[in-house]
N, CA and C atoms as a LAMMPS dump frame, in Angstrom:
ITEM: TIMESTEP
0
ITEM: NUMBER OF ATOMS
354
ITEM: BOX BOUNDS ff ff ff
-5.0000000000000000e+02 5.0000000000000000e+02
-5.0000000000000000e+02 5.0000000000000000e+02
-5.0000000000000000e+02 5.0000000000000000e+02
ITEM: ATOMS id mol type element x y z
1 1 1 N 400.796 136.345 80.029
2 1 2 C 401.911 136.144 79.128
3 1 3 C 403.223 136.278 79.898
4 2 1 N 404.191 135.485 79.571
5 2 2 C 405.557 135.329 80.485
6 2 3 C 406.637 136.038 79.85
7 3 1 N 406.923 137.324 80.251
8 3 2 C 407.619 138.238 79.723
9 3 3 C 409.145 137.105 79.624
10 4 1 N 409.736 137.814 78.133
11 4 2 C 410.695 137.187 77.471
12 4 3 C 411.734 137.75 78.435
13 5 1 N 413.256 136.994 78.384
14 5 2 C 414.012 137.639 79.254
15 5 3 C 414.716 138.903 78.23
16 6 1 N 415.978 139.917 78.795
17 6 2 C 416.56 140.722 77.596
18 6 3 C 417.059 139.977 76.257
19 7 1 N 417.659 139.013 76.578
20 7 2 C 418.414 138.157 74.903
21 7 3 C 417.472 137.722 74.142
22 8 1 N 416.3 137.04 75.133
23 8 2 C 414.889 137.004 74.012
24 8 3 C 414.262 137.257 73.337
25 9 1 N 414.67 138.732 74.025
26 9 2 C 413.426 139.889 73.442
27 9 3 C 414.462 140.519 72.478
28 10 1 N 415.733 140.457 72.514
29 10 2 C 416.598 140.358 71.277
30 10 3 C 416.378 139.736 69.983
31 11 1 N 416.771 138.262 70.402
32 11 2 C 416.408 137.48 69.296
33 11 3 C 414.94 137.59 68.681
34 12 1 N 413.887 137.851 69.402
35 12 2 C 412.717 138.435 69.165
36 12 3 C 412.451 139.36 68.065
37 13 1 N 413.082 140.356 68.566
38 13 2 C 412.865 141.381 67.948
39 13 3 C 413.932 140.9 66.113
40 14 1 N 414.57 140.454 65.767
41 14 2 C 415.494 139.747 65.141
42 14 3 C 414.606 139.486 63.961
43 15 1 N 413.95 138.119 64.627
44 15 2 C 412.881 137.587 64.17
45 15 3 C 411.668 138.417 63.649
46 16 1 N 410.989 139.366 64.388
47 16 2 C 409.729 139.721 63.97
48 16 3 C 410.307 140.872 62.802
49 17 1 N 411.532 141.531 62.157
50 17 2 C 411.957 142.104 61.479
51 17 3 C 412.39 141.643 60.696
52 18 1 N 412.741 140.283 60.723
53 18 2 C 413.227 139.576 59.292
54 18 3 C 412.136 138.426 58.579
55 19 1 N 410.748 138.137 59.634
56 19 2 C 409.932 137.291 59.249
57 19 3 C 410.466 136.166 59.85
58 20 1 N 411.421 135.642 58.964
59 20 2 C 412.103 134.207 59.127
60 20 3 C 413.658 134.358 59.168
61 21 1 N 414.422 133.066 60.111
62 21 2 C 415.632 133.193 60.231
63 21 3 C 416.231 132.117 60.282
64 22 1 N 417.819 131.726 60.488
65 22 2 C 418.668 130.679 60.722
66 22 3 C 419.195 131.261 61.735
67 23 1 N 419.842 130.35 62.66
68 23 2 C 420.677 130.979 63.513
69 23 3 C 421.364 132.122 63.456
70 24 1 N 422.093 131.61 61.966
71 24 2 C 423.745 132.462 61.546
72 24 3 C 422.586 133.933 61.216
73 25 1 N 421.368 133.58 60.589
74 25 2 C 421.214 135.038 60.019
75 25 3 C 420.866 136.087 61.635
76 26 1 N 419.961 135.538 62.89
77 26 2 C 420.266 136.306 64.121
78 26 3 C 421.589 136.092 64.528
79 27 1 N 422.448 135.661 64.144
80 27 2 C 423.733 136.015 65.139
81 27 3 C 424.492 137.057 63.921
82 28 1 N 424.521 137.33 62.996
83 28 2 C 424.553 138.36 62.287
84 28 3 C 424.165 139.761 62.911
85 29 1 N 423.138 139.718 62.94
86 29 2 C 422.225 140.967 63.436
87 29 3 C 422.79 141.442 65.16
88 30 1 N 423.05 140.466 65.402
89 30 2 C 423.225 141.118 66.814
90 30 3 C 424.429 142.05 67.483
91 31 1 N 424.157 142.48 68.467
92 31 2 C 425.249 143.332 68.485
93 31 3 C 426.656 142.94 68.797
94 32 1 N 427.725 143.606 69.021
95 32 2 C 429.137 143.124 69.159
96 32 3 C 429.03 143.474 70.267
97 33 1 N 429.862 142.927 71.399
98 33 2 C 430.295 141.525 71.049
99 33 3 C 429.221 140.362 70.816
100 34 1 N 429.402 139.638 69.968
101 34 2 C 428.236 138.617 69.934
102 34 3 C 428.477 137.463 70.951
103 35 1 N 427.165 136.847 70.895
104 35 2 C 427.534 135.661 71.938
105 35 3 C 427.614 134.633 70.789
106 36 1 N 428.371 132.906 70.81
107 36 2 C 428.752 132.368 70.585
108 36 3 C 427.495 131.37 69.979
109 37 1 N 427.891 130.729 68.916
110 37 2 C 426.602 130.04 68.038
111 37 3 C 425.591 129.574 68.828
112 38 1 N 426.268 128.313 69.319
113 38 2 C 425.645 127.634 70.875
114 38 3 C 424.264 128.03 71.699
115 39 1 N 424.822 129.595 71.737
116 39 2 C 424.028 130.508 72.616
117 39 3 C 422.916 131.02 72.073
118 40 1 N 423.09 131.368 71.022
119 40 2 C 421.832 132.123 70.213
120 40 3 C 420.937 130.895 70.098
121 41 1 N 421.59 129.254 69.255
122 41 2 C 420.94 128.144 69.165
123 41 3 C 420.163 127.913 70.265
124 42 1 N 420.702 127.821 71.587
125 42 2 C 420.032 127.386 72.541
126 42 3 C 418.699 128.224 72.978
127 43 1 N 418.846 129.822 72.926
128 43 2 C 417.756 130.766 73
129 43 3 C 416.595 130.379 72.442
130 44 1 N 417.175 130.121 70.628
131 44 2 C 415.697 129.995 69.878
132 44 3 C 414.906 128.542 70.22
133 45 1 N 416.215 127.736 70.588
134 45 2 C 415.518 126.138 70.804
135 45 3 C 414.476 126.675 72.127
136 46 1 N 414.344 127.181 72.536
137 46 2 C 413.909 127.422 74.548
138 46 3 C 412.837 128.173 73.748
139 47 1 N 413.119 129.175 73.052
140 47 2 C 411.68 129.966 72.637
141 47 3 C 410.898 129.219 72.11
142 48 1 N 411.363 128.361 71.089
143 48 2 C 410.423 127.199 70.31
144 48 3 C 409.779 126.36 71.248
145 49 1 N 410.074 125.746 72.028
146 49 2 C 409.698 125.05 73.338
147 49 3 C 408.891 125.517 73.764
148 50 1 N 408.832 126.958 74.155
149 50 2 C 407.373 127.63 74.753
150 50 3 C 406.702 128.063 73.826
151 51 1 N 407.022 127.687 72.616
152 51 2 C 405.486 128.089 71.552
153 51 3 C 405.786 129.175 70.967
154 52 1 N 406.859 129.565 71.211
155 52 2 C 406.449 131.416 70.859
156 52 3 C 407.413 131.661 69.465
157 53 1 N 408.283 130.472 68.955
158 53 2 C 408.58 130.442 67.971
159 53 3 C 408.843 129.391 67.349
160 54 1 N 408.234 129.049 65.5
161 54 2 C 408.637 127.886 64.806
162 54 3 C 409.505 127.823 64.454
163 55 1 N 409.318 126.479 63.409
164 55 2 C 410.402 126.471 62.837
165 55 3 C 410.285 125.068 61.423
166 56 1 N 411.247 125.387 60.406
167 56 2 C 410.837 124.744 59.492
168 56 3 C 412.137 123.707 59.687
169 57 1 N 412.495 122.473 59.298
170 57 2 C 413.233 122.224 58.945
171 57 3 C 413.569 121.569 57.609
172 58 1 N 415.24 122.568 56.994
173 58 2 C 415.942 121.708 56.198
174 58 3 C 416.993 120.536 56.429
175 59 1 N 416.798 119.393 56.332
176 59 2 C 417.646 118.792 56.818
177 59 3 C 417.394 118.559 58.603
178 60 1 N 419.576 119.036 58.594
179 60 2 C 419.866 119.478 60.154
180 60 3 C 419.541 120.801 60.545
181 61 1 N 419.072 121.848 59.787
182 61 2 C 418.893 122.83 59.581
183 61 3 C 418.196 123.306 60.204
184 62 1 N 417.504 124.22 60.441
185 62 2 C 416.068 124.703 60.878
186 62 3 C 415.962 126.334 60.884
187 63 1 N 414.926 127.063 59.971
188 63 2 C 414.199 127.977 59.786
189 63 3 C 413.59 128.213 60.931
190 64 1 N 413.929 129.666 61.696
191 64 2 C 412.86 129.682 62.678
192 64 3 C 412.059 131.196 62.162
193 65 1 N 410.937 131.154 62.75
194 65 2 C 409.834 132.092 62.212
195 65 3 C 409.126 132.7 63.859
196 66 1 N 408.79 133.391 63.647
197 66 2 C 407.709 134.16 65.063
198 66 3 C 406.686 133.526 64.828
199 67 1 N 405.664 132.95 66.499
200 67 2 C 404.465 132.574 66.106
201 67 3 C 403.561 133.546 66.818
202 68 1 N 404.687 134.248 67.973
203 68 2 C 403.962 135.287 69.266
204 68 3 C 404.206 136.501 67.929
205 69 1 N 403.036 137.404 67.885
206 69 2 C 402.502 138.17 67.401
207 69 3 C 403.451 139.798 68.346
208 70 1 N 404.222 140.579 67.282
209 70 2 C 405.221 141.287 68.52
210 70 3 C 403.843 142.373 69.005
211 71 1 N 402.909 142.726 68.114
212 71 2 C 401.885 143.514 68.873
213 71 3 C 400.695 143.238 70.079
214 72 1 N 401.156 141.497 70.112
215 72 2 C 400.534 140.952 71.285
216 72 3 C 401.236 140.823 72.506
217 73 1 N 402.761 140.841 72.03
218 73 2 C 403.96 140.894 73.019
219 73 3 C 403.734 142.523 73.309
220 74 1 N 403.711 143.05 72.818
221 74 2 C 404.002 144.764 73.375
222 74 3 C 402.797 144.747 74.523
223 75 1 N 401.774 144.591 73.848
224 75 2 C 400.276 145.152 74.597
225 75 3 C 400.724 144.164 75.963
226 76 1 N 401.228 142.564 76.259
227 76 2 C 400.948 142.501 77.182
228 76 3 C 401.844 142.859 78.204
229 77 1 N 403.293 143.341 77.785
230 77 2 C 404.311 143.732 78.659
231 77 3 C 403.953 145.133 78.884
232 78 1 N 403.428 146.425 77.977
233 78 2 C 402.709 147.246 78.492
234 78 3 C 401.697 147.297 79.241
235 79 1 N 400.774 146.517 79.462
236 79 2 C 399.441 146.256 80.392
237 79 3 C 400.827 145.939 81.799
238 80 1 N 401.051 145.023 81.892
239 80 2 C 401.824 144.544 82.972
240 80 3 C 402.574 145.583 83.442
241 81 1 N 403.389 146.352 82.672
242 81 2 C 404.002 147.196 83.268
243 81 3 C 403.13 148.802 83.795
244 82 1 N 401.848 149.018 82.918
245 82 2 C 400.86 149.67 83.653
246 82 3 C 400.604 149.493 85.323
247 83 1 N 399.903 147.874 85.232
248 83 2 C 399.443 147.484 86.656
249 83 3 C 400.361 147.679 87.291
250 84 1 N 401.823 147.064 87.507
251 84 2 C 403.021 147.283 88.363
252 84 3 C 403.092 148.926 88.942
253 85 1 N 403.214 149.736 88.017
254 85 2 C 403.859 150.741 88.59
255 85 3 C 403.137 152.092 88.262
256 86 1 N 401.756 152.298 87.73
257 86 2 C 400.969 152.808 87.574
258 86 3 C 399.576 152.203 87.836
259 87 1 N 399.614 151.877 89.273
260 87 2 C 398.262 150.838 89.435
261 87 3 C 397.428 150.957 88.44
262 88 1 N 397.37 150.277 86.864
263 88 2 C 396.708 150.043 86.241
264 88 3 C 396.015 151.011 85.16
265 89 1 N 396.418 152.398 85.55
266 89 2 C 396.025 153.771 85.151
267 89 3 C 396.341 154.28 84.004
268 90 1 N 395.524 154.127 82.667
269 90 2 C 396.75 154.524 81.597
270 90 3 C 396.842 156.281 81.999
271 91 1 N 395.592 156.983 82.664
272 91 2 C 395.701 158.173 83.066
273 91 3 C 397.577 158.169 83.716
274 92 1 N 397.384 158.179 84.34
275 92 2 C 398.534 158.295 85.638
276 92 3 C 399.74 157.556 84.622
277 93 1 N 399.641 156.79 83.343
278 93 2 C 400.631 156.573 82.747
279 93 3 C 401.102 157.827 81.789
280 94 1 N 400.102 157.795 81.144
281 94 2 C 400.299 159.342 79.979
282 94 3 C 401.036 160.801 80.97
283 95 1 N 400.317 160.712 82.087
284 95 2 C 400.444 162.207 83.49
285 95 3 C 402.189 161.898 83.813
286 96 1 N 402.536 160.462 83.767
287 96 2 C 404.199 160.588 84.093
288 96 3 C 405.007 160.94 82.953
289 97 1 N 404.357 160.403 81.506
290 97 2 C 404.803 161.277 80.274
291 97 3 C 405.154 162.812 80.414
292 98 1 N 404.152 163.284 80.752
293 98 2 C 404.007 165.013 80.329
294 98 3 C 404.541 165.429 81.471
295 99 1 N 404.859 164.861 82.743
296 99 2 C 405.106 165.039 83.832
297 99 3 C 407.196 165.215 83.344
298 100 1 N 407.208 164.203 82.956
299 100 2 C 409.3 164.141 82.666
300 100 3 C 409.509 164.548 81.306
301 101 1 N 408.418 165.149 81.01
302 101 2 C 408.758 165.757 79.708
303 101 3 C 408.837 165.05 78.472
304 102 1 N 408.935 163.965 78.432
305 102 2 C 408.776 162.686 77.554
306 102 3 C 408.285 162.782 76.339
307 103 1 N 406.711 163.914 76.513
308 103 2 C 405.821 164.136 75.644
309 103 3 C 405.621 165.539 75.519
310 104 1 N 405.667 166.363 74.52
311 104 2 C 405.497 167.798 74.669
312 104 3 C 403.931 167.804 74.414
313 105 1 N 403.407 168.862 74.703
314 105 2 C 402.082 169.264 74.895
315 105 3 C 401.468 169.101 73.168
316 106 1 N 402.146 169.914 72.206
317 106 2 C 401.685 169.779 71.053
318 106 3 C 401.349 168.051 70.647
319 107 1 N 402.231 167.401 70.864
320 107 2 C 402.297 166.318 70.932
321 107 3 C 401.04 165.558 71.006
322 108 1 N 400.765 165.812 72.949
323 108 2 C 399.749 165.79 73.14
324 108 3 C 398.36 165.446 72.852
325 109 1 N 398.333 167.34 72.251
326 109 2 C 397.306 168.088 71.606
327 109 3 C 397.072 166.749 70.033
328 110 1 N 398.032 166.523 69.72
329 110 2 C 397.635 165.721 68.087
330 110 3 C 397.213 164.219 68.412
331 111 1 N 397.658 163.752 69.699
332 111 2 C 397.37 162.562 70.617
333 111 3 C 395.984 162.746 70.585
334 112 1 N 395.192 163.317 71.238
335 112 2 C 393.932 163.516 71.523
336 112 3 C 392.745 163.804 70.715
337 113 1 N 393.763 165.004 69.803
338 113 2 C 392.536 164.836 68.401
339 113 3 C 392.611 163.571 67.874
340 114 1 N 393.583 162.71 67.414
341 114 2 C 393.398 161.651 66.971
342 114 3 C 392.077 160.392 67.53
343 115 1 N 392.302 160.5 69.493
344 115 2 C 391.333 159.808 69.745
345 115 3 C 389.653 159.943 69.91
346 116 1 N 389.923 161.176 69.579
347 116 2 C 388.075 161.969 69.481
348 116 3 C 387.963 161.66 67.933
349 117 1 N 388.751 161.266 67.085
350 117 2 C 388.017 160.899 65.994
351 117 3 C 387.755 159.712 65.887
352 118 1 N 388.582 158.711 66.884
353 118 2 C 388.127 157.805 66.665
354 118 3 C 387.149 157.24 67.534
């Protein structure tokens, strides 16, 4: 999977929280300063292009919708970022958690019962 760039994963995230959108309704949402109609337009046109988002049209209009699944986007930018910099280890991923403090032990502790039940 071809990790989205940052504005993508903006408009992304936009999208997978509103279901469906128009331009104006992600350039709403975004933060200040915003970037310019153009810009957001051109993003979603480029995402649509690679599949990863539809779109309906009214008119000149166009509805765009998510087709990339954001829990298929997470898992594969987490896997990827596992292999990179935790050769692949979710051990050695969780160990840099508890390691910077990230995760307190109780924490942990409710982490683990959870996966022995399941």
């Amino acid at each position: 999977m071809k990790r989205l760039t940052q504005k993508e994963e903006e408009v992304m995230t936009i999208l997978w929280d509103l279901g469906n959108a128009f331009v104006n309704d992600i350039l709403e949402r975004l933060e200040e300063p915003r970037p310019p109609y153009n810009t957001v337009s051109s993003i979603v046109r480029k995402l649509e292009s690679e599949g990863v988002v539809g779109y309906e049209a009214f008119g000149k209009t166009h509805r765009y919708f998510p087709i990339l699944k954001k829990e298929d986007y997470r898992a594969g930018v987490l896997h990827a970022f596992m292999d990179n910099f935790f050769d692949s280890s979710p051990a050695a991923l969780l160990s840099y958690f508890v390691k910077e403090e990230k995760i307190d032990p109780e924490e942990l502790d409710r982490l683990l019962e959870n996966l022995k039940r399941k």
